[in-house]
C-alpha positions as semicolon CSV with decimal commas, in nm:
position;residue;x (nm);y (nm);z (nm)
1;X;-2,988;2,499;1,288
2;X;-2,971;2,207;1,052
3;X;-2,795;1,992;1,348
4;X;-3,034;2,034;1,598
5;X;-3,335;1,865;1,375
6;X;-3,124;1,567;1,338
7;X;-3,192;1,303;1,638
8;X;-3,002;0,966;1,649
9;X;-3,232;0,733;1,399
10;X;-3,255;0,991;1,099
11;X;-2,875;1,035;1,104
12;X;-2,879;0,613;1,071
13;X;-3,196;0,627;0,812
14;X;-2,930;0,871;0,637
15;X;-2,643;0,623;0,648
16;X;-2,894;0,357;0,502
17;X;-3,030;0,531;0,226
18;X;-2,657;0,698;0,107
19;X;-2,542;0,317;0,162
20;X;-2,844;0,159;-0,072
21;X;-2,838;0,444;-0,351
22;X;-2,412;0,401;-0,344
23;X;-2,575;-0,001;-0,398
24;X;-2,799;0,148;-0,659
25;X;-2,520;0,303;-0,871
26;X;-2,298;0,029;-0,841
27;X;-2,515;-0,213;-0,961
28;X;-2,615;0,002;-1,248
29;X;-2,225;0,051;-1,333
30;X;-2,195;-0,324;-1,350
31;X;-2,483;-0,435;-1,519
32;X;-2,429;-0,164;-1,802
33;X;-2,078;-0,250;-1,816
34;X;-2,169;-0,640;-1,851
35;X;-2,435;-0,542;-2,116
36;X;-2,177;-0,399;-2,310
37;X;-1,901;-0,626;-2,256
38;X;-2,134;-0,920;-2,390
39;X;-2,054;-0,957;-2,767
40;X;-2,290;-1,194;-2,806
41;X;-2,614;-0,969;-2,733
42;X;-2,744;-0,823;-3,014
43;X;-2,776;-0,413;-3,016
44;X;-3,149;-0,377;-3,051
45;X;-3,143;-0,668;-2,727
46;X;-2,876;-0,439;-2,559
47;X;-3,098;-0,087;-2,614
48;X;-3,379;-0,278;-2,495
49;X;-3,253;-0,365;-2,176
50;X;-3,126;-0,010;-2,135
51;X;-3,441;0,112;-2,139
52;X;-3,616;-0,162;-1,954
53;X;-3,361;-0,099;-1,653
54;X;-3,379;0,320;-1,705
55;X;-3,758;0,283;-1,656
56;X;-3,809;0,064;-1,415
57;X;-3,501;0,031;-1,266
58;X;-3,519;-0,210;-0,935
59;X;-3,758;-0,428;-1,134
60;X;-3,484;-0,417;-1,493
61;X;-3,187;-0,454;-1,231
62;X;-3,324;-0,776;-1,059
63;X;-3,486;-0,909;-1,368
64;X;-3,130;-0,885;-1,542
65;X;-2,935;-1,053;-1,253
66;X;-3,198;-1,322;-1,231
67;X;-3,166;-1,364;-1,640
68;X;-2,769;-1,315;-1,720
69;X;-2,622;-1,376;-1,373
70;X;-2,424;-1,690;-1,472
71;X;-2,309;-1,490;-1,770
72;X;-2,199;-1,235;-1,608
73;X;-1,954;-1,431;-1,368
74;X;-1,836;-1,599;-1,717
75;X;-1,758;-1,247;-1,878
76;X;-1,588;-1,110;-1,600
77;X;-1,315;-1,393;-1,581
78;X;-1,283;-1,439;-1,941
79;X;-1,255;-1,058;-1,924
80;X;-0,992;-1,056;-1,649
81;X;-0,850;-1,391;-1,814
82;X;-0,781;-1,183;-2,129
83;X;-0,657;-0,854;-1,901
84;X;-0,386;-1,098;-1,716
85;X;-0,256;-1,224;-2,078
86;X;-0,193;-0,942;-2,226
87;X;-0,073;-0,757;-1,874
88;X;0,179;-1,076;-1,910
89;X;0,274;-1,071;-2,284
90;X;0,427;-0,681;-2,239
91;X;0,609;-0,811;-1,918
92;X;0,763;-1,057;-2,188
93;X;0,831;-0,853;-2,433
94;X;0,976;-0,540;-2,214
95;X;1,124;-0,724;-1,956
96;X;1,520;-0,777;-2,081
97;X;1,606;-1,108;-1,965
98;X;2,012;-1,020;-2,014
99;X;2,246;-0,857;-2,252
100;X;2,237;-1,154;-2,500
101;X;1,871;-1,112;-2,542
102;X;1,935;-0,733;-2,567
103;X;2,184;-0,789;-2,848
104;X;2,002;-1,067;-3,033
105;X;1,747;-0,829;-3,037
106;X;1,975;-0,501;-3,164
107;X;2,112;-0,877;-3,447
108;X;1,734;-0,888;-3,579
109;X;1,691;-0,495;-3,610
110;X;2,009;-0,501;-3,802
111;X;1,914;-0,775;-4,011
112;X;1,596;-0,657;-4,091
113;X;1,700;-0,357;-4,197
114;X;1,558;-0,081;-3,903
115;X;1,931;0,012;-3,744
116;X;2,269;0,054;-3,948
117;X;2,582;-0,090;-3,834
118;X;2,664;0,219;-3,564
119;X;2,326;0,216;-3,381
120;X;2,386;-0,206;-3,340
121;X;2,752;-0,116;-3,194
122;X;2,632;0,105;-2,984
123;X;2,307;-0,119;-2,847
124;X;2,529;-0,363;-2,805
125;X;2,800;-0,192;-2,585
126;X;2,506;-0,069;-2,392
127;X;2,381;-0,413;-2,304
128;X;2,760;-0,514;-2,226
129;X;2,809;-0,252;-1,967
């Protein structure tokens, strides 16, 4: 009879503590993935400050947002900065803007060698249909 111990405020103490250790893991999943994100931080620095925050953990947590906060708001944009690039550079490249970029394309595999004369005809009916 597991229910019937349960009155109204350990049920909330329950929600409290699941909602600070779900707190607890997040913040351990971000710091560690800052820490290893930051290129700049040497390894012997970074193994440090595993253990520091492994050991004592509220203490390494809140010492390491005090100490790198700023930095981590800078690595996360130049970090999603860099994702948005590169999400937008293969839109470029495999996005076909029309069927003379398709064939100028099929022109400069030709040229260079990669297709023969058939595979060209045949890219370039494709993009004309």
């Amino acid at each position: 009879m597991l229910a019937a111990n349960f009155g109204d405020g350990d049920v909330l103490l329950w929600f409290v503590e699941f909602f600070l250790f779900l707190i607890y893991i997040w913040l351990l999943i971000v710091i560690f993935g800052d820490l290893f994100r930051d290129h700049e931080t040497s390894g012997w620095a970074k193994a440090l400050w595993v253990l520091f925050i492994l050991f004592a953990p509220l203490l390494g947590m809140l010492v390491y947002l005090i100490a790198r906060g700023s930095g981590m708001s800078r690595r996360a944009h130049a970090s999603a900065v860099a994702a948005q690039q590169r999400f937008d550079a293969y839109v470029r490249d495999t996005a076909a803007t029309g069927p003379a970029d398709q064939i100028s394309r099929a022109k400069g595999l030709l040229d260079a060698g990669t297709i023969d004369q058939a595979e060209f005809e045949r890219l370039k009916a494709k993009a004309l249909a």
